[in-house]
C-alpha positions as CSV (number, residue, x, y, z in Angstrom):
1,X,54.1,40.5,150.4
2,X,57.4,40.7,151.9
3,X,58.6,37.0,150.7
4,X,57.4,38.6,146.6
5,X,59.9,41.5,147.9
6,X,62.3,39.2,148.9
7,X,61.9,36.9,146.0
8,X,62.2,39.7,142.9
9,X,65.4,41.6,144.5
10,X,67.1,37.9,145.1
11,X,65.8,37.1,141.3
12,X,67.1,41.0,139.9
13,X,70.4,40.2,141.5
14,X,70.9,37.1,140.2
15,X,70.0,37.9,136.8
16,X,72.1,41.2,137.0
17,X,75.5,39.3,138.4
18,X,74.6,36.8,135.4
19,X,74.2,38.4,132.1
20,X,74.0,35.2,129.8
21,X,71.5,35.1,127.4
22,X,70.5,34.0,123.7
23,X,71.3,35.4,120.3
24,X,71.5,34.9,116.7
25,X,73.7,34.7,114.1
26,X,72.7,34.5,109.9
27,X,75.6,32.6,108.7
28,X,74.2,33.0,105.3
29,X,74.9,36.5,105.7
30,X,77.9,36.8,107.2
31,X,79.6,34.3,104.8
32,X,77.8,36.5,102.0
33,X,79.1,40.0,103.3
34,X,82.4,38.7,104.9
35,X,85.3,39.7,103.2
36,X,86.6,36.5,102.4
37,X,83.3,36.1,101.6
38,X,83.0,38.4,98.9
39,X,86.2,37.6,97.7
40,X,85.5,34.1,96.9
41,X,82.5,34.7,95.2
42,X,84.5,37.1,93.1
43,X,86.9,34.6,92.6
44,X,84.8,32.1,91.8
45,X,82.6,34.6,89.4
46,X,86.1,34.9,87.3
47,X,86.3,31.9,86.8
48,X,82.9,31.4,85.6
49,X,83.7,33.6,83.1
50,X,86.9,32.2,82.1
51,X,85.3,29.0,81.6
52,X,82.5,30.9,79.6
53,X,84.8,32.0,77.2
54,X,86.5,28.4,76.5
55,X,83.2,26.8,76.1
56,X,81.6,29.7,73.9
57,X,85.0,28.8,71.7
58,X,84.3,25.2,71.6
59,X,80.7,25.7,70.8
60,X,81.6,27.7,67.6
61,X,84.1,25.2,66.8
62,X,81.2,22.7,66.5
63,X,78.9,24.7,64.6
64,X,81.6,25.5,61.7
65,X,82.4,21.6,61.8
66,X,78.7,21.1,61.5
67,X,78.4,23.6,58.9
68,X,81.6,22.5,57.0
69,X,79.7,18.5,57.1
70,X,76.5,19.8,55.6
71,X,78.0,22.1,53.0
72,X,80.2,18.9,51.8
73,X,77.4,16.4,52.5
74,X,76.6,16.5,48.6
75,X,80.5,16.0,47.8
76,X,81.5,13.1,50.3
77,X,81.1,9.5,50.1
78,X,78.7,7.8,52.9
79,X,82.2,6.6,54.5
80,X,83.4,10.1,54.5
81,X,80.0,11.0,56.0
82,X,80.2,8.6,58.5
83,X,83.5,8.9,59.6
84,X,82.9,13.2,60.0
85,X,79.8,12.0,61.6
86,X,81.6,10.1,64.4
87,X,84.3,13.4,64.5
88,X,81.5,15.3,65.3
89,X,80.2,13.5,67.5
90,X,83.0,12.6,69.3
91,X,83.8,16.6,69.7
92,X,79.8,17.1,71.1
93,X,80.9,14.1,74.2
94,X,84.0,16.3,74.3
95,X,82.2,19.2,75.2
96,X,79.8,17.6,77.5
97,X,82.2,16.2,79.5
98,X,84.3,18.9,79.4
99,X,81.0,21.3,80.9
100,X,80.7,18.8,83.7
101,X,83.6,18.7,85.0
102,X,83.9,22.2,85.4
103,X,80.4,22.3,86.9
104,X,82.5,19.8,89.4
105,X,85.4,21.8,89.8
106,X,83.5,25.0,90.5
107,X,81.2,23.5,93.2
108,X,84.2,21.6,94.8
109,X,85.9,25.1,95.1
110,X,82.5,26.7,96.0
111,X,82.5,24.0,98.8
112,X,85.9,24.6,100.1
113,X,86.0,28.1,100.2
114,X,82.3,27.9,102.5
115,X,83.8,25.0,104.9
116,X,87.1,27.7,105.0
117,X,85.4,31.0,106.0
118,X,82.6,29.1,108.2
119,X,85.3,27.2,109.9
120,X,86.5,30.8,110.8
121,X,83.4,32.0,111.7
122,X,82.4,29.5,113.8
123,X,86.0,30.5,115.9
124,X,84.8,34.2,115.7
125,X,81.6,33.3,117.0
126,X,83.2,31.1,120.1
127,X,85.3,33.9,121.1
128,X,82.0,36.3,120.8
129,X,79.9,33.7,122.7
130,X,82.7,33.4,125.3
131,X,83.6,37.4,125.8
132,X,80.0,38.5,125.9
133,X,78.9,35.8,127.9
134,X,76.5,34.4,126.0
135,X,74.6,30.8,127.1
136,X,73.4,30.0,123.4
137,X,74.1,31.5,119.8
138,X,71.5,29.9,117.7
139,X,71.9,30.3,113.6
140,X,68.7,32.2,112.3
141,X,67.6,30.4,109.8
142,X,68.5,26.6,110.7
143,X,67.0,27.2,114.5
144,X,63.3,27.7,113.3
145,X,64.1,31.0,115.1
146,X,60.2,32.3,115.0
147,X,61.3,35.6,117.0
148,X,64.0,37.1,117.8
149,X,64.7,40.8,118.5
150,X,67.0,42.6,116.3
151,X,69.5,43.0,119.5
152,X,69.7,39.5,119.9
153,X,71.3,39.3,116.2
154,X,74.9,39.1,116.5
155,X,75.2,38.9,112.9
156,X,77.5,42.5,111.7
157,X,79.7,41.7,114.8
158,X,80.5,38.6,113.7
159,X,81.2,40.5,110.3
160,X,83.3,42.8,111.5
161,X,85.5,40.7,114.0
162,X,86.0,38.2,111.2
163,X,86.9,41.3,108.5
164,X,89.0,42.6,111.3
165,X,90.7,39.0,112.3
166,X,91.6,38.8,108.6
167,X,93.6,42.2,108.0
């Protein structure tokens, strides 16, 4: 009896003098909520919409050349025909090309702005690990975390140190 004494106030020591311990982080969160975060996606929202606009103006560019073909069908030669054809054509590849690339440009910029703010993160999440003398910060949803109590979830503090890092 007096060894199980012995052993639990040598093992409540120990574990008081060392505070280390496991927690979690949702990066999908915090790069969502950040900020920077939000700021990008805004950014990156605009210029969704920007690029809505140009397309929407070449699309109706198309459809009065269509129109403008088929209302002179009756009045053209097949050459004529043909050649519009091609012109029209040639427009439509114009377009699709043009809709890729900015599908291309806009998850390149997507991309960058994520490796960005999580390579920031990460540095806010060091420091946290380091200060609150943590032994491991697991991500929640890449970990197969199955349980995890909510104040193991170091999630808003990483928010907020990153929001407050970037003012």
């Amino acid at each position: 009896m007096k060894s199980v004494v012995v052993f639990l106030l040598v093992f409540f020591s120990a574990t008081s003098v060392y505070a280390g311990g496991v927690a979690y982080i949702d990066l999908q969160k915090a790069l969502n909520l950040s900020e920077a975060g939000v700021t990008a996606k805004q950014d990156i929202s605009d210029q969704v919409k920007a690029y809505e606009a140009v397309v929407k103006e070449k699309q109706d560019a198309l459809l009065a050349m269509k129109q403008d073909i088929e209302k002179q069908a009756v009045l053209l030669s097949d050459d004529a025909k043909a050649q519009k054809s091609r012109e029209y054509q040639q427009k439509v590849k114009e377009l699709e090309r043009f809709t890729k690339d900015i599908q291309e440009e806009l998850q390149q910029k997507d991309a960058d702005f994520t490796k960005q703010i999580l390579s920031e993160i990460f540095e806010v999440i060091d420091r946290i690990g380091k200060e609150g003398g943590y032994d491991v910060i697991l991500e929640k949803t890449e970990s197969s975390l199955l349980y995890a109590s909510d104040q193991a979830d170091l999630t808003q503090q990483v928010i907020d140190a990153y929001n407050a890092k970037s003012e």
